[in-house]
N, C-alpha and C positions, 0 to 999 in steps of 0.2 A: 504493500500500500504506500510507503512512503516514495520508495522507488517510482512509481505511477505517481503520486504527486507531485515530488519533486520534477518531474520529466514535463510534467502536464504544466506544473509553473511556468519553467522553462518556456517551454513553447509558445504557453500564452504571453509573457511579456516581450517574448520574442515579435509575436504577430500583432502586439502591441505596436512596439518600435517600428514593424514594416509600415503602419498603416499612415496615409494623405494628411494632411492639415484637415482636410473636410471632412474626415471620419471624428477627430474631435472635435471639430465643429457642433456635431449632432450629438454628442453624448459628455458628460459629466467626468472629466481626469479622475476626481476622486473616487466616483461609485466605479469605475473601469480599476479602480487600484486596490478598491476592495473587492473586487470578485478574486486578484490573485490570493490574499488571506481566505477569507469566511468561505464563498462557493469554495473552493481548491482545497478546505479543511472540511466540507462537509464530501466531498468526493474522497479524499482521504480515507475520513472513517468510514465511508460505505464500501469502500472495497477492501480495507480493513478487518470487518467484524460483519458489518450488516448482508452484506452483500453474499461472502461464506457461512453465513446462519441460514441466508435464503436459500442459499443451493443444498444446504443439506438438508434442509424441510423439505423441499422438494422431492429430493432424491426419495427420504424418508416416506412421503405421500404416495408419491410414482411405486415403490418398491410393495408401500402396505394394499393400493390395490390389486397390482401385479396375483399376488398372495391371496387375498380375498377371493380375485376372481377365479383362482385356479382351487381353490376348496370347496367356492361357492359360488357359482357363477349369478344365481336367483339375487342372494342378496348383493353380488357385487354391483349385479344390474341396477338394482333398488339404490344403493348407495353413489352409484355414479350418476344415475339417474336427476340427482340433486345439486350435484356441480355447477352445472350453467348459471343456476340461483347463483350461490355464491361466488362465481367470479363478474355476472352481472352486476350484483351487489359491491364486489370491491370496485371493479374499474367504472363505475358511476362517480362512487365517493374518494377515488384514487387522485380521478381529473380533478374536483371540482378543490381539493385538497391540494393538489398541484397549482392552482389557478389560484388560490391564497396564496401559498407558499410563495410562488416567486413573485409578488405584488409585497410581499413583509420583506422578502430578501431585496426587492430594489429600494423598497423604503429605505432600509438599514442602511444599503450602500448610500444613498441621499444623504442620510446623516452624518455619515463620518463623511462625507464632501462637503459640507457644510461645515463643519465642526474644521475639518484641514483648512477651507478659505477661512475663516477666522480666525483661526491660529497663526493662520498666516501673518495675518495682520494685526496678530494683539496689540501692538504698541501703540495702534490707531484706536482700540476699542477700549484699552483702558483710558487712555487719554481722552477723548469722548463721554467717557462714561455708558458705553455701547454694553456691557457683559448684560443689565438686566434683560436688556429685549433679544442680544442676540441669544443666551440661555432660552428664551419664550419662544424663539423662533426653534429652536432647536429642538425642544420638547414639544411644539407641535409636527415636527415629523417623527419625533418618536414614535408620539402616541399612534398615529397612522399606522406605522409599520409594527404596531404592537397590536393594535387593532386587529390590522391583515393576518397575524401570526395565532392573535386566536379563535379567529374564523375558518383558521387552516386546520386546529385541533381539533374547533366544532364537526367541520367534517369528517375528520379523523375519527373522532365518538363516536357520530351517527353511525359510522360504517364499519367500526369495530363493535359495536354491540351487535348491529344487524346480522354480524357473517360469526361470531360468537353464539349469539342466538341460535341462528339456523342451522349453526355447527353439533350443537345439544342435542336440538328438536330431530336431527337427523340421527344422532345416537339411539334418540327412545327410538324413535322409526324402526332403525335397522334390529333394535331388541326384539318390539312385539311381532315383527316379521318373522326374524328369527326364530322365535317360539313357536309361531306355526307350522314353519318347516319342518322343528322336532315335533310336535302334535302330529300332523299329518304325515311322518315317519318317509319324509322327501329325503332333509339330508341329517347324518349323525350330530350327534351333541358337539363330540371335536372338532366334526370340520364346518359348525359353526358357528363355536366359539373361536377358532385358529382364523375363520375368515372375518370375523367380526371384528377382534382383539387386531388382526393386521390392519384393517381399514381403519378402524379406532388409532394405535399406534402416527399414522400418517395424516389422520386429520386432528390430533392432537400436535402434531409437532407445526402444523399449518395454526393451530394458533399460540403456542408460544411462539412462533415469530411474527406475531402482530406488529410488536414494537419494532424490529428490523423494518418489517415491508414499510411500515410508513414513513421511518427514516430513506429507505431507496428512493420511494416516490419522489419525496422532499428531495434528494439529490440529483434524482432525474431534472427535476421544476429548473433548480440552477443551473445545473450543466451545460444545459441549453447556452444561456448566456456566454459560459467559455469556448466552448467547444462552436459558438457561433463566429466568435471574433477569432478563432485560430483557423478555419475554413475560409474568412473571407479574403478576397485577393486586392493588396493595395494599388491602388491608382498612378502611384508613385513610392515603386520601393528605396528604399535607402541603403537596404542588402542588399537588395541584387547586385553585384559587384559585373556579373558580366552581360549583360541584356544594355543594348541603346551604345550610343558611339564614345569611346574615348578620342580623342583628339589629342595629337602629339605635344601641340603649342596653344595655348589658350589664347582664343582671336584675339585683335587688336581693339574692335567693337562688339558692340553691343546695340541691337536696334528692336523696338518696338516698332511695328507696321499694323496698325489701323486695331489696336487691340481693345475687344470688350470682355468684362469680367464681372459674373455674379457669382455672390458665394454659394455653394451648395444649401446652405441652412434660408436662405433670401432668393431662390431661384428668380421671381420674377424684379427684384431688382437690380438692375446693372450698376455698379460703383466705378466701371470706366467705359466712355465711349469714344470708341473712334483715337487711342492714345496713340501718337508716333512721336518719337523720340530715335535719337542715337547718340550713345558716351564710347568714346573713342580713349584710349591707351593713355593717361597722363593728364585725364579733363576731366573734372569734376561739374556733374547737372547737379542743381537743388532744384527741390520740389515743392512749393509753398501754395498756399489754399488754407484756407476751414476747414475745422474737423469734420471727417467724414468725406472732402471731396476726392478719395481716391491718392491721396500720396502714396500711404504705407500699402498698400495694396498691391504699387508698384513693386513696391522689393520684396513683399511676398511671390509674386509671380518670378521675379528673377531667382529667387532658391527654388522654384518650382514647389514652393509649399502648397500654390493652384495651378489648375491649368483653364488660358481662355477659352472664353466660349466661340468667338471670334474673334477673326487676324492669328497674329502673333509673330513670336519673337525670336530673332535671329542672330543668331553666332557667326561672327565675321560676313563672309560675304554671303553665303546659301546655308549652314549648319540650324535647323527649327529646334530650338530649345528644348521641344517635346520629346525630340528623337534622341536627346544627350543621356549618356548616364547618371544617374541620380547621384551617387555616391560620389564620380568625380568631379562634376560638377561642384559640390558642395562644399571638394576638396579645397577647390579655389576662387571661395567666396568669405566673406566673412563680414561679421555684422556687428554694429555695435547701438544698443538700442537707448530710447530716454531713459528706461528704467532698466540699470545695470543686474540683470538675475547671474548671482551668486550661487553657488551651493554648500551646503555646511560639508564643509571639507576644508582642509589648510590652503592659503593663498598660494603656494606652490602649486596645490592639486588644481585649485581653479585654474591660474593660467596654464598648468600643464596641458588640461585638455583641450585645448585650442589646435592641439595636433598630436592625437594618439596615435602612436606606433605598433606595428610588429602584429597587424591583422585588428588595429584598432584596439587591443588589450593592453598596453603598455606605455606609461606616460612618457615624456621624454623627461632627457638631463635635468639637470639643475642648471648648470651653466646655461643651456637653452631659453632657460624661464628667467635666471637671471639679467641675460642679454634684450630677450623683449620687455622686461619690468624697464632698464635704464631709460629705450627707447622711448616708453608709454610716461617716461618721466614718472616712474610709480617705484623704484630702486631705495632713492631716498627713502621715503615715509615707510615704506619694508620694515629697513633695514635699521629703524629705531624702535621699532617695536620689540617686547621683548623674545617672543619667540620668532622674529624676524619671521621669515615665508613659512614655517611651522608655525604662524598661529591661525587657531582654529575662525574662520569669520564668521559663525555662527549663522542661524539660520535666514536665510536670505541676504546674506553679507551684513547685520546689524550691529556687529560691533566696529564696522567701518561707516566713516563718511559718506556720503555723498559723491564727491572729490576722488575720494580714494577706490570707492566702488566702482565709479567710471573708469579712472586711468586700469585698475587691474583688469575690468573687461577689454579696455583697447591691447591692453597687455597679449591677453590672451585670442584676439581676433591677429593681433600681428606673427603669432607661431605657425600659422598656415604659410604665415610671407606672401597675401593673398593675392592676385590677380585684378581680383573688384573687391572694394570697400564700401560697404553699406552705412549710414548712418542716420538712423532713423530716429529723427531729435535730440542729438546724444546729450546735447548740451541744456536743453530748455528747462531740466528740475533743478538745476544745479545754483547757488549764486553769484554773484559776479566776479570774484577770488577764485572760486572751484571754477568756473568757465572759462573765464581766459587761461588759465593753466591745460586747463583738457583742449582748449581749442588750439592753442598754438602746439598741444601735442597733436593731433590730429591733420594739422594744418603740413606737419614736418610727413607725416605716414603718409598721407595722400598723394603726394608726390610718387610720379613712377606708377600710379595704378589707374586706376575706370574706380571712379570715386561718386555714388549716387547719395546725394544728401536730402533729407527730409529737415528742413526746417522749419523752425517757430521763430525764433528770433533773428531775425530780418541781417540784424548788424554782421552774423557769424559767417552769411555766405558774400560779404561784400566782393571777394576773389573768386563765386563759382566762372565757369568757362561760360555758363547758359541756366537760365533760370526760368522756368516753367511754373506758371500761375495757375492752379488748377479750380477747375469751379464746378461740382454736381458730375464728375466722374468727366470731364474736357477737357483739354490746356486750352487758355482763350488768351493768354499772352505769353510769350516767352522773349528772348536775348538776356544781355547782361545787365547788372546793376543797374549802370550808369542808364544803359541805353533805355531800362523799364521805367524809372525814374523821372526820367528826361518827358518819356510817353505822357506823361499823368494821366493812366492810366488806373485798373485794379493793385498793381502793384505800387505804386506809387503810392494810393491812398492807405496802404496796409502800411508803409514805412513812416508816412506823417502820423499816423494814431498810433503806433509802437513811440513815437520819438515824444510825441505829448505824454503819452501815460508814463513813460520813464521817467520824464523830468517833473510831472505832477506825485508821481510818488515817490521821488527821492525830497523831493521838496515837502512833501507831506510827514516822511520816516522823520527829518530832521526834525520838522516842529512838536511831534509827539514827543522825541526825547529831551527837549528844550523844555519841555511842558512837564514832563517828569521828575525829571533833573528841580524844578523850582518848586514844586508841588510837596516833593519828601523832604519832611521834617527830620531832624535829628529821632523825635521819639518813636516815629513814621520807618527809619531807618532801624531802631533797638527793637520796634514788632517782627519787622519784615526777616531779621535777624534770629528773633525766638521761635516764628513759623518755618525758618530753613535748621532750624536746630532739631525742633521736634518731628520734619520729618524725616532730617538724617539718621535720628537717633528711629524713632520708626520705624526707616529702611532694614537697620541694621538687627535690630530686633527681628524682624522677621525674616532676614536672613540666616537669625543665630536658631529660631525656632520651629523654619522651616514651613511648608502648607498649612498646619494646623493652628500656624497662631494668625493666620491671615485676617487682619482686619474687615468685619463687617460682614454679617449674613444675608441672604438672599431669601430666606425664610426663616420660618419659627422650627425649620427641621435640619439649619445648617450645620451646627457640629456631626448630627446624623447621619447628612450624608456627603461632609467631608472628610469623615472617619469611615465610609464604606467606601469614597474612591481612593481615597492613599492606600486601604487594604489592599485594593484589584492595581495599584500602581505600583506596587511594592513589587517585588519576586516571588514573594509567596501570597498566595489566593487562597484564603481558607474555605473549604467547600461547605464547615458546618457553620461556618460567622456569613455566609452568601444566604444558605440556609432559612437560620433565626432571623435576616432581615427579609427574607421573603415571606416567614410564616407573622412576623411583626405586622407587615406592609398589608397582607392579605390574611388576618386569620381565619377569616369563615372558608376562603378558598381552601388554604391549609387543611384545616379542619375537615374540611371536604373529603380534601383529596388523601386525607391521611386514614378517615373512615373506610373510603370505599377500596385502600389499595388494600386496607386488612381482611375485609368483606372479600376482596375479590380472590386474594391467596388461598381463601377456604374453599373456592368455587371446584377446583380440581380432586381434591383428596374426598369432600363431600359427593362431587360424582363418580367419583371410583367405587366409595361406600352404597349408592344405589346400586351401581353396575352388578355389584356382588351379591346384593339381594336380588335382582332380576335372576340372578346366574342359577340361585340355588331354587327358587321355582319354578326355572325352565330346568331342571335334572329333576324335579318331581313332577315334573308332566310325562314324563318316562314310568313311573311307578304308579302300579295299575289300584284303580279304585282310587285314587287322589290326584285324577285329572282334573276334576274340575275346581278343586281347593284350589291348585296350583294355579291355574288358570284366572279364576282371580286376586290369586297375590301378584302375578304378572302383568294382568292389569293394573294392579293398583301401583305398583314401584313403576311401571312406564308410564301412571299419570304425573305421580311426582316428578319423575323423571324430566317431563314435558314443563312443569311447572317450576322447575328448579330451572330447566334454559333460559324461560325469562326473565328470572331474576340476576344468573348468572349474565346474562349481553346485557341487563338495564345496570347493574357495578361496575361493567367493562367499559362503558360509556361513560359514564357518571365518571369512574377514576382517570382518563384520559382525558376528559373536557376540565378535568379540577387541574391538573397537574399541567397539562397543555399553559392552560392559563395563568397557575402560577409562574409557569418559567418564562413566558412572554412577560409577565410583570418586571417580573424581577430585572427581565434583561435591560426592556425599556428603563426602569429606576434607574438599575447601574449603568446605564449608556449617560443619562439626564444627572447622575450624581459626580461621572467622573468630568462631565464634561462643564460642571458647575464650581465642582474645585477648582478644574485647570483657568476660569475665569476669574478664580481668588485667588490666582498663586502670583508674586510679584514678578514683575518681568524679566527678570537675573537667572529663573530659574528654564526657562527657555534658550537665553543663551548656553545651555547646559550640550558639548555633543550626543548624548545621549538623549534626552530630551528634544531633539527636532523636531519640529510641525508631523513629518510624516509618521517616523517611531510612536509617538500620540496617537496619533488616528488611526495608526492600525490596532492598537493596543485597543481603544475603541471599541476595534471589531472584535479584533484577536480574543481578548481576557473575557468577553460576557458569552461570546455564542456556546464556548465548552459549557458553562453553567447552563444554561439555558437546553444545550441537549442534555445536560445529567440531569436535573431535576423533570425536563417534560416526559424523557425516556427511562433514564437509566437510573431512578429513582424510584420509578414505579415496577420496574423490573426487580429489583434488591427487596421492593416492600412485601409485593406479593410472593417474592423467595422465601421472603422469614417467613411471613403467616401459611403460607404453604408447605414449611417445613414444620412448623409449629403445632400445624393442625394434623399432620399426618402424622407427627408424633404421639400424640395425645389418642387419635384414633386407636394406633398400634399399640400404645399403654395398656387403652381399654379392652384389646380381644387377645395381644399374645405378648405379656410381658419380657420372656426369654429372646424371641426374636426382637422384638425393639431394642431388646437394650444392646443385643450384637452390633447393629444399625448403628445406633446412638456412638457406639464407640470407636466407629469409621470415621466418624463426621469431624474429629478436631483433624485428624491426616489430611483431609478436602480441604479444612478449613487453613490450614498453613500453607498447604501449597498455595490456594488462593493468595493468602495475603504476600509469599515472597516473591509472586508473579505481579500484585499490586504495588510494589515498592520498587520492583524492577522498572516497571513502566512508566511509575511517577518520576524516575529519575532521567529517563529517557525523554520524557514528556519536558522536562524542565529543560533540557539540551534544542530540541526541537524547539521550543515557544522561543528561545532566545536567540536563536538563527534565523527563524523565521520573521520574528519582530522586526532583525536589524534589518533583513533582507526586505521584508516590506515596505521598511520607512525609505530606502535604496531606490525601492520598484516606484513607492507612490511620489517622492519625490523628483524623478526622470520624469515622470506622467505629467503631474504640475507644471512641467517647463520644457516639454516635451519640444517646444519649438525652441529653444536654445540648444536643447542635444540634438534635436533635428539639425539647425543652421552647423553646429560645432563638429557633425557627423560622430558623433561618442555612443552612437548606438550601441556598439558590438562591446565599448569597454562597461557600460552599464547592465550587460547582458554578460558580459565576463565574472564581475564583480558580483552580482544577484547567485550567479551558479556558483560564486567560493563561498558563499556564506552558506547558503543551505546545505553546500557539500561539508560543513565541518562536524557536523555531530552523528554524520553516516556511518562511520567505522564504530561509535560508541554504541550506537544504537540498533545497528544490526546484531553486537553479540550481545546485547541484555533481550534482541529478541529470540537469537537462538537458544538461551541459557532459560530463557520462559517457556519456549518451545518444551523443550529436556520436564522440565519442573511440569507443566501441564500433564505429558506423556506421563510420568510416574503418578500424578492423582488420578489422574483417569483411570490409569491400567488400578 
C-alpha cells in the first residue's frame, strides 16, 4: 500500500507540474495540493487493509456458496435467489454515499485552500484585524463539508441496516426451508446443515466487512479526482523535453502578428486584439495601459503559459512559438515580477534555482549564485547578514525587504544568463531608495538581451527603445518617450497625472510630518514610549510562553480549543484526548453511538444462540411421534429469528449514523480549532522553517482525517469486538464452563500479538506522517507559485525533492511491516 501511494503521489504531482496555466486557471492550487495528502491517504488505507478484507469476504462468500450449492443445490437456489436484493440495495446506497463523499472531500480541500491563502498573508490579516471574519469564513466551509460528510454516513446507515437486515431475514428463510427439506426426507440433516453453515459462513463474512466496503466506496468517490488529473494530457508540457523544435541559437527577435487572446476560464472575453509588436536583440518595449488592458498577458503568452486564439507569434524570421519546445524555451527566458515570490528555503536555494542542473535535480555552485547576487547588486546586503546566503527567508521571503526580495529575484532570473528578460512591474511596490537601486540594477542586465517591460511608473522606462500604450486589449499608440510625449496624446496625459500626484504627495508626506513633529508633547512622547514598552514586553512574553499565552479569545470556548489545536500540532495526537472532546462537543451523539455499538456487538453471538435452537428442532423432526412439537418450536425460533433481523439492521444503522456523525464533528471542530489558534499565534512563529504556510495546511488535512476515519470506522469496529466478545463469553459461561474457560485463556496470546503489531505500526505511522507533512508542504507550496516554477522550469527539481522525502522512512517501514507480518502469522496460527 504505501509503495502504490507513494508511486500514485509521484505521478500525480508529477501530472500536476505537466499541466497549462489554464488548467489552474479553472481549479483551486490549494484543494489540487490536498488531494496529494487526504485523497492519496485514503487510497493508501484502502489498498492497505480495506480493500484485502474485501477480497477475502469475497472469496469467503464465493467459496460458502460454491459448498452450499454442491450439498444442496434447493436451498442454495433459495439463498442465491436473494442476492440481487442485496447488491440492488448496496449499489443504490453505495452511489448516493459516493455523491456525498466527494462533495465533503472537495469541501475539505476548499478549506485548507483557504486557510493556505490566508496564511499566506497573515501579516496583512493581523495587521487589519482580519482573523475574526477570516476564522467565520473559514468555518462556514467547514460546516459545509461537515454537513456533506454526514449525509455520506446517513447513507451509509440506510444501507447498512437494509443489507444487514435482509442478510438475517434470509438466515431465518434458509432455516424454515431447510427444515422442510429434512421433514419431507428430500435432503439429510448434514448436508443441510454443511450447506447452510457454508452459505451462512460467507454471508456473515459479507457483513463484517460492512465497514471496509464503505470505506472502498469513499475511496473510489476521491480517486476519481486523482487519477482524473494524472490521465489528463497538458496543452503545454514542460517535461516533455523532446516533442516541438529546439533551435540551435535563440532568434534575434521576437514578433507578435495580429495576436488575440482569451483566457480559458473568460472564453468569451478577449484581453488582446489585433496585438503586433517586435523586440529585437539588445531593445527593450515597455508596455503601459490600465489594469487589465492586456500588458501582462503579453508575457504570459511569450512563456507560453497560453496559447492565442488568433495570429501569433514568431521566433526570428518563420519559427511559430507554438511549434517550440516548452522546456527550452523557458530555458531562455526569464522573469522578474512586481511581487518578488520567494520560497522558504535559504537565499542561496532561491537564487540557485534560476538554473537547475544535471536533468533539473541539482542546484548549481555557490560561486554561480554568488557571481549573479554581485550583479543583481544583492552580494552586499547577503553578505551582512548573519547567516549570509544560509539564511532561511522565510515564508514568502518575509524576513526580507522589499529591496532585497526584488534584487535576489533578479538574482536568480540572471542564472539562466537569459536571452529575453521579462519584467512585469518589477519596480512599482517598491519605494523610491528600493527603486532606483533595483532599477539601475536592471537597467545594467538588460543590456545584450530582448528586454519586454511592463510598466506603472512612467519615469522607469524613460530609455525603453519603443513604448506601446495599450487600451481594452489594442496598442492605440506606441514610439518612444520623447516622441509619445511630444504627441499629447494617451501617453502623454498618463505622464502629466503620474508627475502631479508625485509632487502632490511628497508635498503632502512633508506637511503631515511637520504637523507631527509640533503636535507631540514631551508627555505625548513619555505615552507613546510606555505603549512601545508594553508591547515589546508583550511581544516577548508571548514568545517566552508560546501559543497558549496568546492574547485575547475569539470565544467563550478559546483556551478549549487552543488547547485541542496545539495537541493535533504537537507530534503526538492523543486519540483518547481527540476522543473526550468529541464525546464533550456531542454527548447525546456519543451516547448514541456508544449505546448502539454495545447493542450491536451482541447482534452476532445472540444469533448464533437462535441458530442453535433452530438446529436442535430440526434433528427432532427426524424423531418419530415429535414431528409436530418440533415443528412448532421451529416455527417459533424462525419467528424470533425474523424479529431479531430487525432489530439487528435498525442498531446497525443507528450505530453508523451516531459514529459517522461524531467523526465529521469532530473533524470539522478540529479543522475550525486549529485553524483559530494559528490566527492567535504571533507572527514570529511562522517565520519558523518548519512552520511554513504549506507544512500548516496540510497538517490541516493531514492530522484530522486519520481521526475522523478511527472514530466513524474503526471505532465502531473495536466497540462491537468487545461486546461481541463479551457476550459470547458470558453465553459460553452459561452452557459449558470447561470449554470457555480453554477459550478464555487463548485470548491474552491474541491479545499481545495485537498490541506488539499496534506499536509496531504506531511507530511507522509517526515516520510516514512526518515525510509526508514535509513532502506536502514541498508539493502545496510549488502549486501556490506554480507559475514561478513554471517561468524558472524547476519542475523536475520539485519533483526530485517530493520523491527524497517520502523515500526516507521506506526502508524503516517496510521491516516493522515485515516483523508485523511474522507476529500476525504466529496469532493467527
Amino acid at each position: 500500500a504505501i509503495e502504490v501511494a507513494d508511486e500514485t503521489r509521484r505521478v500525480y504531482l508529477k501530472a500536476m507540474m505537466r499541466q497549462e496555466m489554464g488548467f489552474y486557471d479553472s481549479y483551486d492550487e490549494g484543494a489540487l495540493a490536498a488531494h496529494v495528502s487526504s485523497d492519496i491517504d485514503l487510497i493508501q488505507d484502502a489498498i492497505g487493509d480495506k480493500i484485502p478484507t474485501t477480497l477475502q469476504v469475497l472469496a469467503t462468500f464465493v467459496a460458502g456458496f460454491v459448498i452450499g450449492f454442491i450439498k444442496s443445490w434447493r436451498l442454495g437456489l433459495v439463498l442465491v435467489g436473494t442476492s440481487p436484493l442485496l447488491a440492488g440495495i448496496g449499489a443504490f446506497f453505495g452511489i448516493l454515499m459516493a455523491r456525498a463523499s466527494r462533495a465533503g472531500h472537495e469541501q475539505f480541500a476548499e478549506a485548507v485552500s483557504f486557510a493556505e491563502d490566508v496564511l499566506s498573508a497573515i501579516r496583512i490579516v493581523i495587521a487589519f484585524g482580519g482573523a475574526p471574519k477570516e476564522v467565520a469564513l473559514h468555518d462556514e466551509i467547514v460546516d459545509r463539508a461537515t454537513a456533506s460528510s454526514k449525509k455520506s454516513g446517513t447513507f451509509a446507515a440506510f444501507g447498512l441496516a437494509a443489507s444487514t437486515a435482509i442478510m438475517y431475514l434470509v438466515q431465518a428463510m434458509a432455516l424454515w426451508y431447510g427444515s422442510t427439506l429434512v421433514e419431507d426426507g428430500i435432503g439429510s440433516t448434514g448436508d443441510v446443515f454443511t450447506a447452510f453453515f457454508a452459505v451462512l459462513m460467507g454471508a456473515m463474512s459479507v457483513g463484517g466487512a460492512a465497514e471496509p466496503i464503505k470505506m472502498v466506496l469513499e475511496t473510489r468517490a476521491v480517486a476519481s479526482n486523482v487519477f482524473g488529473t494524472i490521465d489528463r494530457t497538458s496543452a503545454a508540457d514542460p517535461l516533455d523535453k523532446d516533442s516541438g523544435v529546439k533551435l540551435d541559437k535563440f532568434p534575434s527577435t521576437i514578433s507578435f502578428e495580429e495576436v488575440e487572446l482569451a483566457y480559458p476560464t473568460r472564453p468569451a472575453v478577449k484581453v488582446l486584439k489585433g496585438v503586433s509588436f517586435t523586440v529585437s536583440k539588445g531593445q527593450t518595449i515597455a508596455l503601459v495601459g490600465q489594469s487589465g488592458s492586456g500588458k501582462s498577458s503579453c508575457i504570459s503568452l511569450v512563456e507560453r503559459f497560453y496559447s492565442p486564439q488568433a495570429g501569433r507569434i514568431v521566433l526570428g524570421d518563420d519559427t511559430d512559438l507554438a511549434d517550440v519546445n516548452v522546456p527550452w524555451l523557458r530555458s531562455r527566458i526569464a522573469l522578474v515580477a512586481q511581487e518578488p515570490v520567494l520560497f522558504g528555503r535559504t537565499i542561496y536555494e532561491n537564487i540557485a534555482m534560476g538554473d537547475v542542473t544535471a536533468g533539473g535535480t541539482k542546484l548549481p555552485s555557490r560561486e554561480r549564485v554568488i557571481e549573479a547576487a554581485k550583479v543583481a547588486n544583492a552580494h552586499d546586503f547577503i553578505s551582512k547578514l548573519p547567516k549570509g546566503y544560509d539564511t532561511h527567508v522565510g515564508e514568502r521571503g518575509a524576513s526580507l525587504s522589499g529591496g532585497q526580495k526584488q534584487r535576489v529575484a533578479i538574482a536568480r532570473a540572471l542564472m539562466k544568463n537569459p536571452d529575453v528578460l521579462l519584467l512585469d512591474e518589477a519596480t512599482s511596490a517598491l519605494d523610491s531608495a528600493s527603486e532606483l537601486i533595483v532599477q539601475q540594477t536592471l537597467d545594467k542586465v538588460a543590456k545584450e538581451r530582448m528586454c519586454i517591460v511592463v510598466a506603472h511608473r512612467l519615469s522607469t522606462i524613460r530609455d525603453a527603445d519603443q513604448i506601446l500604450v495599450f487600451e481594452t486589449g489594442k496598442v492605440i499608440e506606441r514610439g518612444s518617450y520623447d516622441e509619445l510625449v511630444q504627441a499629447g496624446g494617451v501617453f502623454a496625459g498618463m505622464v502629466a497625472t503620474q508627475t502631479a500626484h508625485a509632487s502632490d504627495n511628497a508635498q503632502a508626506a512633508a506637511a503631515h510630518k511637520l504637523d507631527q513633529l509640533e503636535q507631540l508633547t514631551e508627555q505625548q512622547k513619555e505615552e507613546t514610549a510606555a505603549v512601545v514598552g508594553v508591547a515589546v514586553a508583550r511581544k516577548q512574553s508571548m514568545a517566552a510562553t508560546g501559543n497558549a499565552s496568546a492574547a485575547g479569545s475569539m470565544d467563550s470556548k478559546g483556551d478549549f480549543v487552543e488547547a485541542s489545536a496545539t495537541a493535533l500540532l504537537s507530534s503526538d495526537s492523543p486519540f483518547r484526548r481527540a476522543l473526550r472532546q468529541a464525546a464533550s462537543q456531542n454527548p447525546r451523539t456519543a451516547a448514541v453511538g456508544a449505546f448502539f455499538t454495545a447493542i450491536g456487538g451482541m447482534g452476532q453471538p445472540i444469533g448464533s444462540y437462535l441458530l442453535v435452537q433452530v438446529m436442535f428442532s430440526m434433528f427432532a423432526l427426524l424423531v418419530p411421534g415429535a414431528v409436530d412439537k418440533a415443528r412448532d418450536e421451529v416455527n417459533m425460533w424462525v419467528l424470533v429469528f425474523v424479529g431479531a433481523s430487525f432489530g439487528i439492521g435498525f442498531v446497525t444503522g443507528a450505530r453508523v449514523k451516531a459514529l459517522t456523525d461524531l467523526a465529521a464533528n469532530l473533524s470539522g471542530s478540529l479543522r475550525s480549532s486549529m485553524f483559530k489558534a494559528l490566527m492567535r499565534t504571533e507572527v514570529g512563529f511562522f517565520d519558523a522553517e518548519e512552520n511554513s504556510v504549506g507544512a500548516l495546511a496540510a497538517r490541516l488535512s493531514s492530522d484530522t482525517q486519520p481521526l475522523q476515519r478511527s472514530i466513524g470506522g474503526g471505532l465502531g469496529i473495536v466497540g462491537t469486538t468487545i461486546s461481541t466478545l463479551v457476550t459470547s463469553l458470558v453465553i459460553a459461561y452459561l452452557h459449558c464452563i470447561p470449554l470457555a474457560g480453554i477459550l478464555t485463556v487463548c485470548m491474552p496470546v491474541l491479545v499481545v500479538g495485537g498490541f506488539i503489531r499496534l506499536k509496531m505500526r504506531k511507530g511507522a505511522a509517526a515516520l510516514i506522517r512526518d515525510a509526508y507533512n514535509e513532502a506536502g508542504a514541498g508539493a502545496g507550496e510549488a502549486m501556490a507559485r506554480i507559475r514561478t516554477i513554471a517561468g524558472l522550469g524547476a519542475e523536475e527539481l520539485v519533483l526530485h525533492e517530493y520523491a527524497d522525502r517520502i523515500a526516507r522512512p521506506s526502508a524503516k517501514v517496510m521491516a516493522d511491516a515485515n516483523m508485523s507480518a511474522v507476529v500476525l502469522a504466529l496469532t493467527e496460527g
